[in-house]
C-alpha positions as CSV (number, residue, x, y, z in Angstrom):
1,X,-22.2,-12.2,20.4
2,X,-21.8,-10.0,17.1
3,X,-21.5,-11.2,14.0
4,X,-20.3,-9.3,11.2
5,X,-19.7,-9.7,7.7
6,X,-18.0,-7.8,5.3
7,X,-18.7,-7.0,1.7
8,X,-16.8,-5.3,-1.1
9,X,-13.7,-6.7,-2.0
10,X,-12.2,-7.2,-5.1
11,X,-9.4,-6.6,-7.4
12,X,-8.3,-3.3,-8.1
13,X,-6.2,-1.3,-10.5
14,X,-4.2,1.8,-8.9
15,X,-6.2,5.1,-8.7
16,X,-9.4,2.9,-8.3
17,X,-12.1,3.7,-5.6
18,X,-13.7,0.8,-3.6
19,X,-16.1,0.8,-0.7
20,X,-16.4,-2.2,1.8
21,X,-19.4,-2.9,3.6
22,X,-19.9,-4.2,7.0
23,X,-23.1,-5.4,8.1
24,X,-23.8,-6.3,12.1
25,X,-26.0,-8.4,13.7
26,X,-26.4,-10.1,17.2
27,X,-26.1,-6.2,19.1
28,X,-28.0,-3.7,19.1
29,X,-25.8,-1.5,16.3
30,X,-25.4,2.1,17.9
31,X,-24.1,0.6,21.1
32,X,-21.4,-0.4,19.2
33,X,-18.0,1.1,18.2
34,X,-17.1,-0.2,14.4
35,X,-13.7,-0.2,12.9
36,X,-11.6,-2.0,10.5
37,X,-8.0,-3.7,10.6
38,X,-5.7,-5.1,8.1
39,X,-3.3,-7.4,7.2
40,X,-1.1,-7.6,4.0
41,X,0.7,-11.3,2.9
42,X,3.6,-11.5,5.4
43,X,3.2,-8.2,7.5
44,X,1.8,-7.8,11.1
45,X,-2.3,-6.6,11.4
46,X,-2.8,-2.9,11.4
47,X,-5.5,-0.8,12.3
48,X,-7.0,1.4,9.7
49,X,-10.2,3.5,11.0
50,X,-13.1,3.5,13.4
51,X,-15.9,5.6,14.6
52,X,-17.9,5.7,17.7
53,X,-21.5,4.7,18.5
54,X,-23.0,7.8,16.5
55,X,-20.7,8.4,13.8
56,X,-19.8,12.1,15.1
57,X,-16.0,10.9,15.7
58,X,-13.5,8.9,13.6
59,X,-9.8,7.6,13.5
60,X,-8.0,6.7,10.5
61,X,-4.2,5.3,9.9
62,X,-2.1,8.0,8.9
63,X,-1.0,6.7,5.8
64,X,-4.4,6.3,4.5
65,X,-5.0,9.5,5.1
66,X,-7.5,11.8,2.6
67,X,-7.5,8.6,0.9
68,X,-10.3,6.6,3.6
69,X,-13.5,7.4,5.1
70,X,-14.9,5.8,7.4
71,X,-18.7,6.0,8.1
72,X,-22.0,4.4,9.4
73,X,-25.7,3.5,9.1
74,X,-26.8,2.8,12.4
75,X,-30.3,2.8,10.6
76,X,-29.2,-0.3,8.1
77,X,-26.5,-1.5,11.0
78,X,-23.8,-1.2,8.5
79,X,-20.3,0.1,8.4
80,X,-18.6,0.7,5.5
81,X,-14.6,2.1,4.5
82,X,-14.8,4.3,1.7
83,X,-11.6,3.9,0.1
84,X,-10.2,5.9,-2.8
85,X,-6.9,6.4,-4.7
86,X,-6.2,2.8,-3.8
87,X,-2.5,2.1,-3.7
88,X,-0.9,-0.9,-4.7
89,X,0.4,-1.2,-1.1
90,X,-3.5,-1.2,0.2
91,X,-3.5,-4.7,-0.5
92,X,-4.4,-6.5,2.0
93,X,-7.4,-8.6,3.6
94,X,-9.5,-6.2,5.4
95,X,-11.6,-7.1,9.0
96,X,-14.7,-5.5,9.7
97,X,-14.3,-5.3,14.1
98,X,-16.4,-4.4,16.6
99,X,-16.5,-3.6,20.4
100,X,-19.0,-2.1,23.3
101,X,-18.8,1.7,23.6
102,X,-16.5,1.5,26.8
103,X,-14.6,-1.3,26.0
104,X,-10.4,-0.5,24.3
105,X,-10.3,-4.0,23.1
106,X,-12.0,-5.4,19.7
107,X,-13.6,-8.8,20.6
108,X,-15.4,-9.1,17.6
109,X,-14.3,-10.1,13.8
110,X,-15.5,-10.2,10.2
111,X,-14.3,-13.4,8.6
112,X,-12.5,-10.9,6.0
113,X,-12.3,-9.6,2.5
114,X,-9.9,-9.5,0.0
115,X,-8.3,-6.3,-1.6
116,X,-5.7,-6.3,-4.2
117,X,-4.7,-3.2,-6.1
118,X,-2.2,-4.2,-9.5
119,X,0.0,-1.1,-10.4
């Protein structure tokens, strides 16, 4: 079992840069693939990034874009999601996910944090 727990959240104001934390526990942390999901009032849970085991490759959402980084500390076992130029349309509560390297599936979830960026 992994347990995760985010950090970071907050309330924004467009243009604002904000960086979420994910800290992981239960696993040892490089044999795990890290990511992050979201989900805005009313509106179905997206994916937004992840990154393998050693941090040497990354997918992020295309709308977010040069906007979000995605990175990791396998030293500290944290995640974190860099994000910057917020958007009043980034808000949403963001999931901190896990998974085993091989694994497609993400069996493991943060209990969530809040983002809200005000125009």
């Amino acid at each position: 079992q992994v347990h995760l727990v985010e950090s970071g959240g907050g309330l924004m104001q467009a243009g604002d840069s904000l960086r979420l934390s994910c800290a992981a526990s239960g696993r040892s942390f490089d044999s795990l693939g890290m990511g992050w999901f979201r989900q805005a009032p009313g509106k179905e849970r997206e994916f937004v990034a992840s990154i393998i085991t050693d941090g040497a490759n990354y997918r992020v959402l295309d709308s977010v874009k040069g906007r979000f980084t995605i990175s990791r500390d396998n030293d500290k076992s944290t995640s974190y999601l860099q994000m910057n130029s917020l958007k009043p349309e980034d808000t949403a509560v963001y999931y901190c996910v896990a998974r085993e390297k091989i694994s497609i599936t993400w069996p493991w979830w943060g209990q969530g944090t809040q983002v809200t960026v005000s125009s």
